[in-house]
C-alpha positions as CSV (number, residue, x, y, z in Angstrom):
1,X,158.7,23.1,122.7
2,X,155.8,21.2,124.4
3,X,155.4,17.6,122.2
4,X,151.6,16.1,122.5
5,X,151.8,12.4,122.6
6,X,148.0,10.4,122.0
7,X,148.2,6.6,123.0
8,X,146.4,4.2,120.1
9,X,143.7,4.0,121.2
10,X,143.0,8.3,121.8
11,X,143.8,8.0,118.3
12,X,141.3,5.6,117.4
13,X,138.8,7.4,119.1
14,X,139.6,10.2,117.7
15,X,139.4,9.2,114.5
16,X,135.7,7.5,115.4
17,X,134.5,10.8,116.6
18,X,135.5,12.3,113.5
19,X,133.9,10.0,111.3
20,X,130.5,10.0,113.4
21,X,130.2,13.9,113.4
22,X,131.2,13.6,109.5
23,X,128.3,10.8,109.2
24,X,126.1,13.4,111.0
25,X,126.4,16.2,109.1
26,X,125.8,14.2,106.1
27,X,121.9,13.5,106.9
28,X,120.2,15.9,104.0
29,X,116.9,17.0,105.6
30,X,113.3,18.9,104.2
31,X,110.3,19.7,105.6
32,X,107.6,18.4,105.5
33,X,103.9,20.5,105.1
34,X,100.3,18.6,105.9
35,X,97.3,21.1,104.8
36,X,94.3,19.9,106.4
37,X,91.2,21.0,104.1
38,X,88.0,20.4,105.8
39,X,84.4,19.6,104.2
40,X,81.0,18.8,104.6
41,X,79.9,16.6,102.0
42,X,81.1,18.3,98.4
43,X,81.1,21.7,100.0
44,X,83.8,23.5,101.4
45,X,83.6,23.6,105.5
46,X,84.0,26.9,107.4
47,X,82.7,28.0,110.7
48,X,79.3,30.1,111.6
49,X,78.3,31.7,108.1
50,X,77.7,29.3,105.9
51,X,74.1,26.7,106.0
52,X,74.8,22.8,105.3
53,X,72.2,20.6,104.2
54,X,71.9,17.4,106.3
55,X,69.8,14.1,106.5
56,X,66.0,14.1,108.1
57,X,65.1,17.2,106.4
58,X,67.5,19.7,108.9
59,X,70.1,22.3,108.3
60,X,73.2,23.0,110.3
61,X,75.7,26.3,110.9
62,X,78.9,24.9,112.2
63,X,80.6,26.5,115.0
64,X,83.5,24.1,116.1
65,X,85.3,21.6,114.4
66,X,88.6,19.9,116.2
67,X,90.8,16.6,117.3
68,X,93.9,15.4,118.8
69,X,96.5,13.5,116.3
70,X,98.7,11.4,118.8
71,X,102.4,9.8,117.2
72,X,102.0,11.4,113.6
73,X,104.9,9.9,112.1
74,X,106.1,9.1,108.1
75,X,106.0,5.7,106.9
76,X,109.3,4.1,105.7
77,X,109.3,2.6,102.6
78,X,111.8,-0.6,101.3
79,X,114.7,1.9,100.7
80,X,116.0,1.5,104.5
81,X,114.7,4.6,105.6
82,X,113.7,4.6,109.2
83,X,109.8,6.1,110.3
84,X,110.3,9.7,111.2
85,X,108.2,10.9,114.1
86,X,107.0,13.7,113.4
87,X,105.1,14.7,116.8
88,X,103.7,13.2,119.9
89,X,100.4,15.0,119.9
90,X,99.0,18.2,117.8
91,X,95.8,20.3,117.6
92,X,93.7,20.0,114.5
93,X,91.3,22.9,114.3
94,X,89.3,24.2,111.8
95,X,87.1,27.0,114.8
96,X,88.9,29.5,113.2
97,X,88.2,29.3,109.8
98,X,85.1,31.3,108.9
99,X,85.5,31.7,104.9
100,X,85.5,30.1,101.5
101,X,88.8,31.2,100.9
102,X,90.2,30.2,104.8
103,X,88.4,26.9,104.4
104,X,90.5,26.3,100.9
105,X,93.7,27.5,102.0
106,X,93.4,24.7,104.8
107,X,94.6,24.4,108.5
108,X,98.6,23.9,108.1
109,X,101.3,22.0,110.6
110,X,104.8,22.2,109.4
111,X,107.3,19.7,110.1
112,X,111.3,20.6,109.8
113,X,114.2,18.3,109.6
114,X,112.8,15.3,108.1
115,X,115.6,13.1,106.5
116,X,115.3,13.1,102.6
117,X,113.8,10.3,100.5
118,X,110.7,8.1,99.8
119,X,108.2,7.6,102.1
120,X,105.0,5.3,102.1
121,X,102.4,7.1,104.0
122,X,101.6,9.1,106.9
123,X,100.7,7.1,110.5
124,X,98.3,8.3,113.6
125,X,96.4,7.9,116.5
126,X,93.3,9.6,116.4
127,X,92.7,11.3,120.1
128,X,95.7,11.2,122.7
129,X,97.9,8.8,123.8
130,X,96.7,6.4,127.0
131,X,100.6,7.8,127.8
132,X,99.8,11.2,127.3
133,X,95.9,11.1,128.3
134,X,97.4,10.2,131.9
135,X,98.9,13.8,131.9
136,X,96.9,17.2,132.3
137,X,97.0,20.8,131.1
138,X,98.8,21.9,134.2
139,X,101.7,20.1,133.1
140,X,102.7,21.9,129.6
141,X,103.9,25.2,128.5
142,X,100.8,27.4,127.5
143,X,101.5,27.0,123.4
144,X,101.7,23.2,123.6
145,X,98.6,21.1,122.6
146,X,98.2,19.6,125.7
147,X,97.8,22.9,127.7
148,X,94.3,23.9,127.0
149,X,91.9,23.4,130.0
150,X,89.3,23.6,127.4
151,X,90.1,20.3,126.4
152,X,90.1,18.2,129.7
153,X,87.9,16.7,131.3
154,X,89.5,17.4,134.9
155,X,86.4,14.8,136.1
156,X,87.5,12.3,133.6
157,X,91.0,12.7,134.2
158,X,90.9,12.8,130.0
159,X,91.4,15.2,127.0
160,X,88.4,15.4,124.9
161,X,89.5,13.8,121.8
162,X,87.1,15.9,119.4
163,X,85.0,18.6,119.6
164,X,82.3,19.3,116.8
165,X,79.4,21.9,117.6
166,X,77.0,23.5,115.8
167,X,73.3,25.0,115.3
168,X,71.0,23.3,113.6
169,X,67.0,24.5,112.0
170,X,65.3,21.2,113.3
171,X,62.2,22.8,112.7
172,X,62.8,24.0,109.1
173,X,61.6,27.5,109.9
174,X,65.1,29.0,108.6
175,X,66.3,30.4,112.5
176,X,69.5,28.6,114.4
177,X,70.7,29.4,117.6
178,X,67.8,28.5,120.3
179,X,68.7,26.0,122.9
180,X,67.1,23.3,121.8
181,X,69.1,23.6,118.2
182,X,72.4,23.5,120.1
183,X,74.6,20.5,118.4
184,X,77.4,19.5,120.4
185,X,79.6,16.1,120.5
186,X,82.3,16.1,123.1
187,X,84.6,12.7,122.6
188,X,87.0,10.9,124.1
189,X,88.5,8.0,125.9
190,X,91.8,5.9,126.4
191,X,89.2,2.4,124.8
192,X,88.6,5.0,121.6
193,X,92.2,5.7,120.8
194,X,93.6,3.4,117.9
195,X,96.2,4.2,115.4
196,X,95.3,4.5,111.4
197,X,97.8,4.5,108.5
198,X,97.9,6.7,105.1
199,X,99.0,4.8,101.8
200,X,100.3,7.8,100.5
201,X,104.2,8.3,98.5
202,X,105.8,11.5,100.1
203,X,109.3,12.5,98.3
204,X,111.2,14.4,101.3
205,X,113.9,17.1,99.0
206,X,116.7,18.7,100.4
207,X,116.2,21.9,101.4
208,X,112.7,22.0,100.1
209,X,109.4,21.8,101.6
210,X,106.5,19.2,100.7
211,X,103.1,20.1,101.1
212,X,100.6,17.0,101.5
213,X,96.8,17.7,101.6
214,X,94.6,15.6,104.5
215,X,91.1,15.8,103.5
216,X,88.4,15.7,106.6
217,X,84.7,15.2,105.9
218,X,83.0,16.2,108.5
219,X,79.9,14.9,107.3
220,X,81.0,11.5,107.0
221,X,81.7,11.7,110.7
222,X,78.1,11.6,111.6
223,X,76.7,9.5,108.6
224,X,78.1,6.3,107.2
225,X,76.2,6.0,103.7
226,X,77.2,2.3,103.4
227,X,75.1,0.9,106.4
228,X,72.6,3.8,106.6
229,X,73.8,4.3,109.8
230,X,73.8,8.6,111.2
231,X,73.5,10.9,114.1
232,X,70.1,12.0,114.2
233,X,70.3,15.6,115.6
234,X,66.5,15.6,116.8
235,X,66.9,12.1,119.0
236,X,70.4,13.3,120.2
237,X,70.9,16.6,120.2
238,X,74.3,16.3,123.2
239,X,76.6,14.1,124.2
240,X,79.9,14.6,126.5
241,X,80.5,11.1,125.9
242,X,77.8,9.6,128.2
243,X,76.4,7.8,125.0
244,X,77.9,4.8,123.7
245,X,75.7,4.9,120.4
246,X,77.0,8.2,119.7
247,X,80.5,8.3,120.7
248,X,81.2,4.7,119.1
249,X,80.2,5.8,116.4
250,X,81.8,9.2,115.6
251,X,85.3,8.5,117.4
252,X,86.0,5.3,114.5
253,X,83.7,7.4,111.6
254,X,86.2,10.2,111.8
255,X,88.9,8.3,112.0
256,X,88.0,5.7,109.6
257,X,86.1,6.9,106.6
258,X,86.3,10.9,107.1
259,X,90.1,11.0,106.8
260,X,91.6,10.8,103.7
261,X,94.8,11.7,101.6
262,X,95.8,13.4,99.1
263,X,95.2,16.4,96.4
Protein backbone atom coordinates (compact mmCIF):
# COMPACT_ATOMS: atom_id res chain seq x y z
CA UNK A 1 0.00 0.00 0.00
CA UNK A 2 1.27 3.38 -1.28
CA UNK A 3 1.56 5.85 2.20
CA UNK A 4 1.25 9.81 1.18
CA UNK A 5 3.49 11.68 3.44
CA UNK A 6 2.89 16.03 3.42
CA UNK A 7 5.84 17.91 5.12
CA UNK A 8 4.36 20.96 7.72
CA UNK A 9 4.40 23.19 5.90
CA UNK A 10 2.21 21.35 2.56
CA UNK A 11 0.01 21.01 5.37
CA UNK A 12 -0.22 24.45 6.29
CA UNK A 13 -0.75 25.39 3.00
CA UNK A 14 -3.10 23.30 2.59
CA UNK A 15 -5.01 24.13 5.20
CA UNK A 16 -4.70 28.07 4.06
CA UNK A 17 -6.10 27.19 0.66
CA UNK A 18 -8.91 25.63 2.20
CA UNK A 19 -9.82 28.36 4.41
CA UNK A 20 -9.36 31.05 1.55
CA UNK A 21 -11.70 29.11 -1.05
CA UNK A 22 -14.11 28.58 2.18
CA UNK A 23 -13.81 32.60 2.75
CA UNK A 24 -14.67 32.89 -0.98
CA UNK A 25 -17.53 31.12 -1.24
CA UNK A 26 -18.88 32.93 1.68
CA UNK A 27 -19.26 36.46 -0.19
CA UNK A 28 -23.34 36.63 -0.48
CA UNK A 29 -23.88 38.65 -3.72
CA UNK A 30 -27.22 40.66 -5.55
CA UNK A 31 -27.72 42.60 -8.23
CA UNK A 32 -28.00 45.57 -8.58
CA UNK A 33 -30.68 47.44 -11.27
CA UNK A 34 -30.29 51.47 -12.22
CA UNK A 35 -33.53 52.60 -14.30
CA UNK A 36 -32.65 55.69 -16.02
CA UNK A 37 -36.16 57.68 -16.52
CA UNK A 38 -35.63 60.65 -18.73
CA UNK A 39 -37.61 64.17 -18.80
CA UNK A 40 -38.02 67.40 -20.10
CA UNK A 41 -39.09 69.64 -17.47
CA UNK A 42 -42.33 67.82 -15.64
CA UNK A 43 -43.10 65.85 -18.76
CA UNK A 44 -42.12 62.57 -19.55
CA UNK A 45 -39.18 62.52 -22.43
CA UNK A 46 -39.43 60.27 -25.49
CA UNK A 47 -38.06 60.60 -28.96
CA UNK A 48 -39.66 62.17 -32.31
CA UNK A 49 -43.63 62.26 -31.44
CA UNK A 50 -44.06 64.19 -28.74
CA UNK A 51 -43.81 68.58 -28.85
CA UNK A 52 -41.83 70.28 -25.74
CA UNK A 53 -42.36 73.62 -24.81
CA UNK A 54 -39.09 75.65 -24.44
CA UNK A 55 -37.80 79.24 -23.43
CA UNK A 56 -37.88 82.28 -26.22
CA UNK A 57 -41.27 81.36 -27.33
CA UNK A 58 -39.96 77.91 -29.42
CA UNK A 59 -40.97 74.25 -29.48
CA UNK A 60 -38.78 71.24 -29.89
CA UNK A 61 -39.36 67.31 -31.12
CA UNK A 62 -36.43 65.39 -29.73
CA UNK A 63 -34.70 63.02 -31.74
CA UNK A 64 -31.54 61.90 -29.75
CA UNK A 65 -30.74 61.89 -26.29
CA UNK A 66 -27.30 60.03 -25.06
CA UNK A 67 -23.86 60.00 -22.78
CA UNK A 68 -21.04 58.09 -21.62
CA UNK A 69 -20.89 57.04 -17.65
CA UNK A 70 -17.12 56.28 -17.03
CA UNK A 71 -16.14 54.27 -13.38
CA UNK A 72 -19.83 53.83 -12.17
CA UNK A 73 -19.15 52.33 -8.99
CA UNK A 74 -21.34 51.92 -5.32
CA UNK A 75 -20.31 53.94 -2.53
CA UNK A 76 -19.12 52.21 0.74
CA UNK A 77 -20.67 53.14 3.73
CA UNK A 78 -18.98 52.93 7.56
CA UNK A 79 -19.84 49.15 7.79
CA UNK A 80 -16.29 48.17 6.07
CA UNK A 81 -17.64 47.44 2.90
CA UNK A 82 -15.27 48.09 0.05
CA UNK A 83 -16.65 50.45 -3.34
CA UNK A 84 -17.81 48.05 -5.89
CA UNK A 85 -17.07 48.99 -9.40
CA UNK A 86 -19.53 48.39 -11.19
CA UNK A 87 -18.26 49.22 -14.87
CA UNK A 88 -15.54 51.13 -16.56
CA UNK A 89 -17.62 52.85 -19.19
CA UNK A 90 -21.59 52.33 -20.40
CA UNK A 91 -24.00 53.83 -22.92
CA UNK A 92 -26.86 55.81 -21.68
CA UNK A 93 -29.44 56.18 -24.34
CA UNK A 94 -32.75 57.25 -24.41
CA UNK A 95 -32.83 57.29 -29.07
CA UNK A 96 -34.87 54.50 -28.70
CA UNK A 97 -37.55 55.33 -26.65
CA UNK A 98 -40.41 56.84 -28.65
CA UNK A 99 -43.52 56.43 -26.12
CA UNK A 100 -45.12 57.50 -22.88
CA UNK A 101 -45.10 54.18 -21.70
CA UNK A 102 -41.12 53.37 -23.07
CA UNK A 103 -40.12 56.74 -21.54
CA UNK A 104 -41.76 55.49 -17.93
CA UNK A 105 -40.50 52.07 -18.02
CA UNK A 106 -36.85 53.81 -18.26
CA UNK A 107 -33.51 52.80 -20.03
CA UNK A 108 -32.22 49.82 -17.66
CA UNK A 109 -28.30 48.58 -16.89
CA UNK A 110 -28.10 45.59 -14.69
CA UNK A 111 -25.35 44.92 -12.54
CA UNK A 112 -24.70 41.11 -11.13
CA UNK A 113 -22.53 39.97 -8.32
CA UNK A 114 -22.49 42.95 -6.14
CA UNK A 115 -21.49 41.91 -2.50
CA UNK A 116 -24.49 42.35 -0.04
CA UNK A 117 -25.00 45.19 2.35
CA UNK A 118 -25.35 49.01 2.79
CA UNK A 119 -24.25 51.26 0.52
CA UNK A 120 -24.01 55.21 0.47
CA UNK A 121 -24.48 56.30 -3.03
CA UNK A 122 -23.77 55.70 -6.55
CA UNK A 123 -20.22 57.40 -8.12
CA UNK A 124 -19.39 58.62 -11.92
CA UNK A 125 -17.68 60.28 -14.44
CA UNK A 126 -19.72 61.94 -16.76
CA UNK A 127 -18.13 61.33 -20.48
CA UNK A 128 -15.04 58.83 -20.84
CA UNK A 129 -12.20 58.26 -19.13
CA UNK A 130 -8.74 60.49 -20.29
CA UNK A 131 -7.64 56.38 -19.94
CA UNK A 132 -10.21 55.18 -22.00
CA UNK A 133 -10.77 58.42 -24.39
CA UNK A 134 -7.01 57.55 -25.46
CA UNK A 135 -8.52 54.31 -27.00
CA UNK A 136 -10.79 54.08 -30.25
CA UNK A 137 -13.72 52.00 -31.63
CA UNK A 138 -11.34 49.72 -33.47
CA UNK A 139 -10.18 48.46 -30.39
CA UNK A 140 -13.49 46.70 -28.80
CA UNK A 141 -15.79 43.94 -29.49
CA UNK A 142 -18.82 45.28 -31.63
CA UNK A 143 -21.40 45.05 -28.32
CA UNK A 144 -19.09 47.07 -26.06
CA UNK A 145 -19.76 50.81 -25.50
CA UNK A 146 -16.65 51.85 -26.82
CA UNK A 147 -17.15 50.23 -30.27
CA UNK A 148 -19.42 52.59 -32.00
CA UNK A 149 -17.74 54.82 -34.75
CA UNK A 150 -20.77 56.93 -34.32
CA UNK A 151 -19.32 58.16 -31.26
CA UNK A 152 -15.68 59.20 -32.11
CA UNK A 153 -14.37 61.75 -33.31
CA UNK A 154 -11.49 59.92 -35.39
CA UNK A 155 -10.18 63.88 -35.99
CA UNK A 156 -10.31 64.52 -32.33
CA UNK A 157 -8.89 61.38 -31.41
CA UNK A 158 -12.11 61.54 -28.70
CA UNK A 159 -15.54 59.92 -27.99
CA UNK A 160 -18.25 62.36 -28.05
CA UNK A 161 -19.38 62.52 -24.56
CA UNK A 162 -23.13 63.37 -25.30
CA UNK A 163 -25.24 63.59 -28.10
CA UNK A 164 -28.73 65.58 -27.84
CA UNK A 165 -30.59 66.43 -31.23
CA UNK A 166 -33.64 67.61 -32.08
CA UNK A 167 -36.09 69.87 -34.30
CA UNK A 168 -37.18 72.76 -33.18
CA UNK A 169 -40.51 75.45 -34.59
CA UNK A 170 -38.25 78.68 -34.23
CA UNK A 171 -40.66 80.32 -36.17
CA UNK A 172 -43.85 79.36 -34.33
CA UNK A 173 -45.58 78.34 -37.47
CA UNK A 174 -46.25 74.60 -35.95
CA UNK A 175 -43.70 72.73 -38.90
CA UNK A 176 -40.10 71.01 -37.55
CA UNK A 177 -37.74 69.44 -39.70
CA UNK A 178 -36.21 72.24 -42.17
CA UNK A 179 -32.56 72.78 -41.97
CA UNK A 180 -32.43 75.68 -40.31
CA UNK A 181 -34.57 74.04 -37.25
CA UNK A 182 -31.98 71.26 -36.97
CA UNK A 183 -30.76 71.14 -33.05
CA UNK A 184 -27.78 69.35 -32.47
CA UNK A 185 -25.04 69.38 -29.51
CA UNK A 186 -22.09 67.07 -30.02
CA UNK A 187 -19.83 67.13 -26.66
CA UNK A 188 -16.87 66.09 -25.45
CA UNK A 189 -13.34 66.40 -24.15
CA UNK A 190 -10.65 64.83 -21.73
CA UNK A 191 -10.78 68.96 -19.72
CA UNK A 192 -14.87 68.21 -19.46
CA UNK A 193 -14.60 64.83 -17.73
CA UNK A 194 -15.05 65.09 -13.86
CA UNK A 195 -16.49 62.63 -11.53
CA UNK A 196 -19.95 63.33 -9.55
CA UNK A 197 -21.28 61.35 -6.43
CA UNK A 198 -25.02 60.25 -5.51
CA UNK A 199 -26.01 60.50 -1.73
CA UNK A 200 -28.20 57.76 -2.08
CA UNK A 201 -28.75 54.33 0.65
CA UNK A 202 -28.80 51.17 -1.66
CA UNK A 203 -29.49 47.80 0.49
CA UNK A 204 -27.60 45.04 -1.78
CA UNK A 205 -29.97 41.39 -0.75
CA UNK A 206 -28.79 38.05 -1.38
CA UNK A 207 -30.04 36.64 -4.20
CA UNK A 208 -32.25 39.55 -5.00
CA UNK A 209 -32.18 42.39 -7.27
CA UNK A 210 -32.36 46.24 -6.45
CA UNK A 211 -33.81 48.57 -8.73
CA UNK A 212 -32.57 52.32 -8.16
CA UNK A 213 -34.24 55.11 -10.42
CA UNK A 214 -31.60 57.89 -12.04
CA UNK A 215 -33.73 60.80 -13.03
CA UNK A 216 -32.27 62.90 -16.19
CA UNK A 217 -33.76 66.25 -17.09
CA UNK A 218 -32.91 67.07 -20.15
CA UNK A 219 -34.15 70.36 -19.96
CA UNK A 220 -32.14 71.41 -17.22
CA UNK A 221 -29.25 70.54 -19.44
CA UNK A 222 -29.72 73.60 -21.55
CA UNK A 223 -31.25 76.07 -18.97
CA UNK A 224 -30.04 76.69 -15.51
CA UNK A 225 -33.15 78.55 -13.89
CA UNK A 226 -30.94 79.87 -10.93
CA UNK A 227 -28.65 82.21 -12.99
CA UNK A 228 -30.97 82.69 -15.96
CA UNK A 229 -28.40 81.27 -17.85
CA UNK A 230 -29.76 78.77 -21.44
CA UNK A 231 -29.00 77.68 -24.83
CA UNK A 232 -30.74 79.78 -27.12
CA UNK A 233 -31.62 77.52 -30.15
CA UNK A 234 -31.99 80.68 -32.59
CA UNK A 235 -28.27 82.28 -31.76
CA UNK A 236 -26.83 78.66 -31.74
CA UNK A 237 -28.49 76.36 -33.48
CA UNK A 238 -24.93 73.61 -33.79
CA UNK A 239 -22.18 72.86 -32.05
CA UNK A 240 -19.55 69.80 -32.44
CA UNK A 241 -17.85 71.25 -29.68
CA UNK A 242 -16.17 74.23 -31.40
CA UNK A 243 -18.11 76.54 -28.90
CA UNK A 244 -16.86 77.07 -25.54
CA UNK A 245 -20.17 78.97 -24.37
CA UNK A 246 -22.05 76.07 -25.38
CA UNK A 247 -20.22 73.01 -24.51
CA UNK A 248 -19.15 74.56 -20.91
CA UNK A 249 -22.13 74.88 -20.28
CA UNK A 250 -24.08 71.68 -21.16
CA UNK A 251 -21.14 69.09 -20.28
CA UNK A 252 -21.25 70.43 -16.08
CA UNK A 253 -25.40 71.32 -16.53
CA UNK A 254 -25.99 67.57 -17.29
CA UNK A 255 -23.89 66.46 -15.04
CA UNK A 256 -24.47 68.76 -12.30
CA UNK A 257 -28.01 69.76 -11.86
CA UNK A 258 -29.87 67.39 -14.55
CA UNK A 259 -28.85 64.10 -12.75
CA UNK A 260 -30.58 63.13 -9.93
CA UNK A 261 -31.51 60.10 -7.62
CA UNK A 262 -34.04 58.47 -6.58
CA UNK A 263 -37.92 57.31 -6.87
Amino acid sequence: MKKWFISGAGLLLFLLSITACQEKEEVRTGSLELVFKGTFGAEPLYMFDRTYDYLDNTRIKWQMFQFFLSDLELISDDTGLEPQMLSLVESVSFSDIQSESEALEGFKLRFNDIEVGNYSGIQFGLGVSPELNATQPSDYDPSEPLAAISSYWEAASSYIFTKIEGNADLDGDGQFGEDDEKITYHQGANDLFEKRSLPYRIEIQENNTTSVVINVNLLKALDNESTGEHIDFRQTPRDHHTNPEVYSFIIPQLRENAISIGN
